[in-house]
TIZA-454842 format. One line per field, with one value per atom (N, C-alpha, C, O): x, y, z; residue in three letters; atom name. Coordinates in pm, whole numbers, padded with zeros to 5 digits. Layout:
N
east = (X,...)
north = (Y,...)
up = (Z,...)
resn = (ala,...)
name = (CA,...)
! end
This chain:
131
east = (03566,03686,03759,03774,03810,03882,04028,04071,04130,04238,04284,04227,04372,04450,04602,04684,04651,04724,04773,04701,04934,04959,05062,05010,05139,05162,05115,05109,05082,05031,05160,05265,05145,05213,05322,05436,05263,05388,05511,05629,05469,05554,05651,05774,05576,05647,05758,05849,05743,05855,05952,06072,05891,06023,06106,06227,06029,06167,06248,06367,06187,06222,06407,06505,06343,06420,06545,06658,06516,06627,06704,06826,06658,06756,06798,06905,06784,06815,07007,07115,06965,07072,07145,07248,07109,07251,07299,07421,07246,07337,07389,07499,07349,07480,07562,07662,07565,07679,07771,07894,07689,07777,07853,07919,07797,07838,07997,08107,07965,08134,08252,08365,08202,08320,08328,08446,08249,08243,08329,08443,08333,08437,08618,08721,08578,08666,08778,08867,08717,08771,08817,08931,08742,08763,08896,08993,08929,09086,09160,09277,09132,09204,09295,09413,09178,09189,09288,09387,09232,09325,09416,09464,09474,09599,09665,09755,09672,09732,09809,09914,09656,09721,09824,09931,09809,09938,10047,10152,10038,10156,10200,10289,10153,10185,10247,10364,10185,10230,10415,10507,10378,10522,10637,10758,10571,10668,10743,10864,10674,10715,10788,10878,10738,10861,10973,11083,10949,11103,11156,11278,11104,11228,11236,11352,11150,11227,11319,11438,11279,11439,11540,11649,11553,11676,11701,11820,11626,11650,11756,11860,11679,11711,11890,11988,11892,11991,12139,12259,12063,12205,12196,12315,12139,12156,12298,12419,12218,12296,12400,12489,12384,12479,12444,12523,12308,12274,12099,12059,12019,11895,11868,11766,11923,11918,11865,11923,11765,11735,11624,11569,11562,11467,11402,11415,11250,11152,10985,10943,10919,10859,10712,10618,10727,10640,10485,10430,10441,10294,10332,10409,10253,10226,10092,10069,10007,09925,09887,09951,09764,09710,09591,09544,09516,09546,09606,09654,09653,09693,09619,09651,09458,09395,09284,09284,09181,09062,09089,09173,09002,09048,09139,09149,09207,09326,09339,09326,09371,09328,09454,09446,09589,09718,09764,09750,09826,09992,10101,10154,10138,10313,10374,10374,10447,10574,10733,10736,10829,10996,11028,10977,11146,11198,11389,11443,11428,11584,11663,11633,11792,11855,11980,11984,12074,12212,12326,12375,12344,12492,12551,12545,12683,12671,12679,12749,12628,12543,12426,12392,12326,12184,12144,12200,11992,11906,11787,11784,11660,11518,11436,11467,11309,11185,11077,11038,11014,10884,10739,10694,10699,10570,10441,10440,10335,10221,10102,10043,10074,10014,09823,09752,09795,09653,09566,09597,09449,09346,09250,09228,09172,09024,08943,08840,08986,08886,08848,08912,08775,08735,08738,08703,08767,08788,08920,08942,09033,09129,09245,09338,09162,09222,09236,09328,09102,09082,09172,09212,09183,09265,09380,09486,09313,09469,09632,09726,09622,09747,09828,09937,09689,09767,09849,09813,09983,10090,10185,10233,10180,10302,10397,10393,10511,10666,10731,10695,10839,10914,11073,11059,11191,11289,11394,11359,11540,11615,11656,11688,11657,11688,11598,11648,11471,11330,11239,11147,11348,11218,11112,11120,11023,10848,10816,10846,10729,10670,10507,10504,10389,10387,10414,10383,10465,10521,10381,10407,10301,10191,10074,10027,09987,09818,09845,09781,09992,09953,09949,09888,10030,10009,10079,10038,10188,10233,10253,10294)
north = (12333,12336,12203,12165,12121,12027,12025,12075,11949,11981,11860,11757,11848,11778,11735,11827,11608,11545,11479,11447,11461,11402,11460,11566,11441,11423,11418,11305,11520,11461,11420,11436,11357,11238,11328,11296,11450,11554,11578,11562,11618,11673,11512,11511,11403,11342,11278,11206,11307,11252,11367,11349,11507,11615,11584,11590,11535,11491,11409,11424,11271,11211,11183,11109,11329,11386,11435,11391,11548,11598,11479,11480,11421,11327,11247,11210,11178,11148,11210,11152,11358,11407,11484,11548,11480,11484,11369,11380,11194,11100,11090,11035,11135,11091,11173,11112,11336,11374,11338,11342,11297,11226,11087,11038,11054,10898,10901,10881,10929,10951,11013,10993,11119,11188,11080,11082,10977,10899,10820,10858,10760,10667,10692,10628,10810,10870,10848,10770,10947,10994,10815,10803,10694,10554,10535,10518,10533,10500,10596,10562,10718,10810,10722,10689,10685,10592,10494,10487,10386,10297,10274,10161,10389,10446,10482,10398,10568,10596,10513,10519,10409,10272,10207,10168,10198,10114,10195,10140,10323,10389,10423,10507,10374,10354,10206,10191,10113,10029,09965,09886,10048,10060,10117,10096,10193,10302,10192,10180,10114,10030,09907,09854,09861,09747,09795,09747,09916,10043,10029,10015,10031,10020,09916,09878,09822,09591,09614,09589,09661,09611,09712,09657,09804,09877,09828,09838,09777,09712,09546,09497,09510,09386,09416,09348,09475,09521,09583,09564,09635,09666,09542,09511,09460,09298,09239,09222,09227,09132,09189,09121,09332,09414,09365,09359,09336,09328,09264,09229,09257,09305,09178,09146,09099,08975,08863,08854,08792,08732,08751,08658,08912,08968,08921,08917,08837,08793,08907,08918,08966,09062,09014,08941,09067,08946,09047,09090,09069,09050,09130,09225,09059,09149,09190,09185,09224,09313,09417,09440,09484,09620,09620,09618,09621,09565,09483,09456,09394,09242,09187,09071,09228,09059,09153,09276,09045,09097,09083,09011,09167,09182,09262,09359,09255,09316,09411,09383,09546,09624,09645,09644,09665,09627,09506,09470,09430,09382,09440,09509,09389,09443,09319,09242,09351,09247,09311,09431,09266,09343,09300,09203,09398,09328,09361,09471,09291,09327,09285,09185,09347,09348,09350,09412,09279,09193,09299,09286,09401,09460,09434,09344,09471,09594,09727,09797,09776,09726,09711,09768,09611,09521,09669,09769,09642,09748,09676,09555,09774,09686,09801,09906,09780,09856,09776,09675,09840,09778,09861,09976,09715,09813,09701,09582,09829,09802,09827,09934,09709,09685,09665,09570,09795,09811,09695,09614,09666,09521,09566,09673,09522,09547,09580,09645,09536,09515,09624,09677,09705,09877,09929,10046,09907,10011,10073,10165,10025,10067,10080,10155,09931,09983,10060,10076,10133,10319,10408,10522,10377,10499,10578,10536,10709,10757,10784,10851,10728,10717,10558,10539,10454,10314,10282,10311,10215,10138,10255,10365,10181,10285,10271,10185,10308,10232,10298,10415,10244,10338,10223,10104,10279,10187,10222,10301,10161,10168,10318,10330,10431,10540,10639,10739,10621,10644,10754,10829,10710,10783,10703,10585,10761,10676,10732,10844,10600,10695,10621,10498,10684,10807,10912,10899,11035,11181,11275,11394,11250,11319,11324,11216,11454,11451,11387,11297,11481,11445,11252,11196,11200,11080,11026,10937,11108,11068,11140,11091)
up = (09204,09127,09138,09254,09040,09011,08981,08877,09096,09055,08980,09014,08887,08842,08884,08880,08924,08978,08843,08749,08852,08752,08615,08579,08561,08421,08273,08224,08195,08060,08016,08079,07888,07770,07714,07680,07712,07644,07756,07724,07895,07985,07984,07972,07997,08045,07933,07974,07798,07677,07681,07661,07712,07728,07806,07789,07932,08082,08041,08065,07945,07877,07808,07820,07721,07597,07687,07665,07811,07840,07930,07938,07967,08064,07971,08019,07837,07737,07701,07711,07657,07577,07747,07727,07861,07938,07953,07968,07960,07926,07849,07861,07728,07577,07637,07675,07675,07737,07827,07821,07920,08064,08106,08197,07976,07975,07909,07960,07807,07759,07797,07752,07918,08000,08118,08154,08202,08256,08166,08192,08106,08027,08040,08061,08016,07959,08144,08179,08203,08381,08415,08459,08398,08425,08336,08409,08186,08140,08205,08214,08260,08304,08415,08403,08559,08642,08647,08719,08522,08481,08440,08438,08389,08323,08429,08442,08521,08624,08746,08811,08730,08839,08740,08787,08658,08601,08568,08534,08572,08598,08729,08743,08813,08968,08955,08990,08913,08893,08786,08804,08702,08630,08707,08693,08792,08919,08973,08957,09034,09139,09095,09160,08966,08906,08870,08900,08790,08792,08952,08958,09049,09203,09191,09205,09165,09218,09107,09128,08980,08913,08952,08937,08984,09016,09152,09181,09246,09391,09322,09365,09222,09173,09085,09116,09029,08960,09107,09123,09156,09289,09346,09354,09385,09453,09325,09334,09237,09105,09018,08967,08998,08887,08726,08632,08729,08580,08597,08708,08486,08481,08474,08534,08422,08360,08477,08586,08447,08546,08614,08672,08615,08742,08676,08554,08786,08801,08803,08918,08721,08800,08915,08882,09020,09105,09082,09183,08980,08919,08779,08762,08689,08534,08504,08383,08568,08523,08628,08731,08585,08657,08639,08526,08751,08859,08877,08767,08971,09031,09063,09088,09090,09111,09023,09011,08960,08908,08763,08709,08706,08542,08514,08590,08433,08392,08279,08159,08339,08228,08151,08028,08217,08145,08188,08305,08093,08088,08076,07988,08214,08195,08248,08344,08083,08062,08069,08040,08093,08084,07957,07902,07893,07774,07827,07816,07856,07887,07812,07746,07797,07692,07788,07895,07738,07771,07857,07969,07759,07726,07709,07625,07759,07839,07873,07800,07959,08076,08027,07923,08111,08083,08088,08134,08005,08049,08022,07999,08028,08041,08035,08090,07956,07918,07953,07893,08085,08126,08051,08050,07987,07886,07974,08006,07989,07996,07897,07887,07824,07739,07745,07778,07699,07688,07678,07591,07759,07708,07688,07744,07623,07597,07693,07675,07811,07944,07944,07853,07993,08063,07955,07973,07817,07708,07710,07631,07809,07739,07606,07578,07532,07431,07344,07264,07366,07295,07415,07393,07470,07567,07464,07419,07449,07345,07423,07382,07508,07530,07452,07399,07486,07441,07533,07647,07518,07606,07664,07634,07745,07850,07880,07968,07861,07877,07978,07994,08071,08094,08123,08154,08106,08084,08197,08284,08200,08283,08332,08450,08248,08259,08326,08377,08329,08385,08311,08344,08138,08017,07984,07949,07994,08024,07877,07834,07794,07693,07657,07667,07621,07519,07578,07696,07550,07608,07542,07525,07522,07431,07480,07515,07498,07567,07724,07779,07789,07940,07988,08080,07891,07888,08044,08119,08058,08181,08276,08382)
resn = (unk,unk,unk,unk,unk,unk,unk,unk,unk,unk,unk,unk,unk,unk,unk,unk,unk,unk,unk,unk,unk,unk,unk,unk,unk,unk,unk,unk,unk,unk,unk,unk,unk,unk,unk,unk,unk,unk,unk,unk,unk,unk,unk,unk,unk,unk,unk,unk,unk,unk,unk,unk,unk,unk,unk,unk,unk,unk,unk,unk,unk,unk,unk,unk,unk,unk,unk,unk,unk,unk,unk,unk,unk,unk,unk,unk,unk,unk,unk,unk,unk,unk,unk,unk,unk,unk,unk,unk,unk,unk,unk,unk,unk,unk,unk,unk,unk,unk,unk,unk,unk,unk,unk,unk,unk,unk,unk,unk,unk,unk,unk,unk,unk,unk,unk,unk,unk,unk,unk,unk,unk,unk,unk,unk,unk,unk,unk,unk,unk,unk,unk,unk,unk,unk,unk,unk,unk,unk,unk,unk,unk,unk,unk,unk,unk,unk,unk,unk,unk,unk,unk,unk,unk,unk,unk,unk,unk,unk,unk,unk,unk,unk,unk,unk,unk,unk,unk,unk,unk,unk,unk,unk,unk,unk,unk,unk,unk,unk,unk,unk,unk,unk,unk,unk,unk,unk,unk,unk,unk,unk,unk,unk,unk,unk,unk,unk,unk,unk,unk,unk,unk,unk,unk,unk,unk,unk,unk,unk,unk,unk,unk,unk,unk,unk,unk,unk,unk,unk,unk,unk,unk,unk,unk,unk,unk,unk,unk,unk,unk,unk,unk,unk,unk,unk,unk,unk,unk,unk,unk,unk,unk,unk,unk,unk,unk,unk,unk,unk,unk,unk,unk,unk,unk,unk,unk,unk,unk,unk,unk,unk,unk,unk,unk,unk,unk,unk,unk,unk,unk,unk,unk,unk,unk,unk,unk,unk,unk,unk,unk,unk,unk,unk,unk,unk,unk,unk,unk,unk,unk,unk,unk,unk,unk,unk,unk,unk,unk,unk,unk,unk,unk,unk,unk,unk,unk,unk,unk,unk,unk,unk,unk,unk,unk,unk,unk,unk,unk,unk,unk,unk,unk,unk,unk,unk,unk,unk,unk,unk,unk,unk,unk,unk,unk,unk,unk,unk,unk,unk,unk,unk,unk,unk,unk,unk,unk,unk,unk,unk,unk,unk,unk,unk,unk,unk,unk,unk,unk,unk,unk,unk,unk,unk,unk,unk,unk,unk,unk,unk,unk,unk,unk,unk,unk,unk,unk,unk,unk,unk,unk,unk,unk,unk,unk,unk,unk,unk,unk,unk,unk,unk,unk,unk,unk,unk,unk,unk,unk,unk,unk,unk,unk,unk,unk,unk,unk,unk,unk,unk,unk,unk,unk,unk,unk,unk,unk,unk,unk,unk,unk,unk,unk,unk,unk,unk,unk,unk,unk,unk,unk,unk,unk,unk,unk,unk,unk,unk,unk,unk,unk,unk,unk,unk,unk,unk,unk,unk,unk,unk,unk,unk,unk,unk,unk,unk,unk,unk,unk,unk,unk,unk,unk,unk,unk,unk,unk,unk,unk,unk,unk,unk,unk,unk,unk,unk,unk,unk,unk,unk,unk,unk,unk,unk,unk,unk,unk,unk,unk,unk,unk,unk,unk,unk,unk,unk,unk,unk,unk,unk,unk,unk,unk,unk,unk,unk,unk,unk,unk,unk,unk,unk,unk,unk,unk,unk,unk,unk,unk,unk,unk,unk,unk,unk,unk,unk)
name = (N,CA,C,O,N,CA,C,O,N,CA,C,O,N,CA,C,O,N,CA,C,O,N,CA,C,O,N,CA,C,O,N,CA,C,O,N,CA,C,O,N,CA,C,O,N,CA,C,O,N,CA,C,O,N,CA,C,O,N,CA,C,O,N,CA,C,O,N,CA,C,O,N,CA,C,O,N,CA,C,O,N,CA,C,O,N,CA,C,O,N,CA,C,O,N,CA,C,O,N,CA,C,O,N,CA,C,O,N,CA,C,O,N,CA,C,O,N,CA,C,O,N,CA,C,O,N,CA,C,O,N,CA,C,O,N,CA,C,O,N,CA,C,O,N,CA,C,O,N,CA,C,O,N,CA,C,O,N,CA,C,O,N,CA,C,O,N,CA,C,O,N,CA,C,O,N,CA,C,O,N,CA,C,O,N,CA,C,O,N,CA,C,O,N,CA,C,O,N,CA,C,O,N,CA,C,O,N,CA,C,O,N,CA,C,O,N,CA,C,O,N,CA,C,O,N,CA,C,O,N,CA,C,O,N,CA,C,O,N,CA,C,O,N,CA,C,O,N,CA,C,O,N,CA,C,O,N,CA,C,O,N,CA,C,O,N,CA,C,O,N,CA,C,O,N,CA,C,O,N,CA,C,O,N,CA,C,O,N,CA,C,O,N,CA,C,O,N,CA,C,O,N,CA,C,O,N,CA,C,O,N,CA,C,O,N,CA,C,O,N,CA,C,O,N,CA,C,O,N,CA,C,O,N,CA,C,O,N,CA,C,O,N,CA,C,O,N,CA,C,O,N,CA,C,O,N,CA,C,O,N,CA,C,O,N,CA,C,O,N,CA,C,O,N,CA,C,O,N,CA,C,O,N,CA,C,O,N,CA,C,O,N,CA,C,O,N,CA,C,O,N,CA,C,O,N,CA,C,O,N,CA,C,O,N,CA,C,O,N,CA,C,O,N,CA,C,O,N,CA,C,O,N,CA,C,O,N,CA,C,O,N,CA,C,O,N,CA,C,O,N,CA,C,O,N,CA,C,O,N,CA,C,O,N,CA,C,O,N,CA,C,O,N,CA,C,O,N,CA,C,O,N,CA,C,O,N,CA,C,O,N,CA,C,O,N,CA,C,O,N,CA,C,O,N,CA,C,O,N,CA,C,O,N,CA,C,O,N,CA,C,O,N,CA,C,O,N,CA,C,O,N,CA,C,O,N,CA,C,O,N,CA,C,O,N,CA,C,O,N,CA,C,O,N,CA,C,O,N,CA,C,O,N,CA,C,O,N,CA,C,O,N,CA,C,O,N,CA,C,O,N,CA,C,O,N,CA,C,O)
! end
């Protein structure tokens, strides 16, 4: 009796096929969980320039002036947001820190997009758990 060791041509294009169509599946929820990621750190990140300018604002009594000591998100590496301040005079000063989606990682499909949050500590987009 003769045994056979081995793979035929058919078994091995089915294994093929299925490991095939669970990557088209898995890949795009992988994408997806990474802007999740990246979105989050820069809303950790927006957190924390929201305290230097309100730390900055009780030092000075107005907005005007604050320095933010990094604009993107991460801070070292590639940068998947920019965040820039936009302050406004009064009075009283106020200021909207937006972090602005980059191409890097694919967040500029992220359906959330840019993330704001301002002197009052309304953050927006408000939509799909954005914040």
């Amino acid at each position: 009796m003769m045994i056979k060791n081995g793979f035929t041509l058919i078994e091995l294009l089915i294994a093929i096929a299925i490991i095939g169509i669970l990557a088209s599946i898995a890949y795009p929820s992988y994408q997806d969980t990474v802007r999740k990621t990246h979105r989050a750190d820069a809303q950790g990140d927006l957190m924390e320039l929201a305290s230097f300018m309100e730390r900055y604002y009780t030092e000075n009594n107005t907005y005007i002036g604050a320095a933010l000591p990094f604009s993107q998100s991460p801070r070292t590496g590639t940068a998947f947001y920019l965040i820039a301040p936009a302050i406004a005079a009064g009075p009283p000063s106020t200021y909207t820190l937006t972090a602005t989606a980059q191409a890097a990682g694919g967040q500029s499909s992220d359906t959330c997009g840019n993330l704001t949050i301002n002197n009052i500590g309304a953050t927006s987009p408000t939509t799909n758990g954005c914040w």
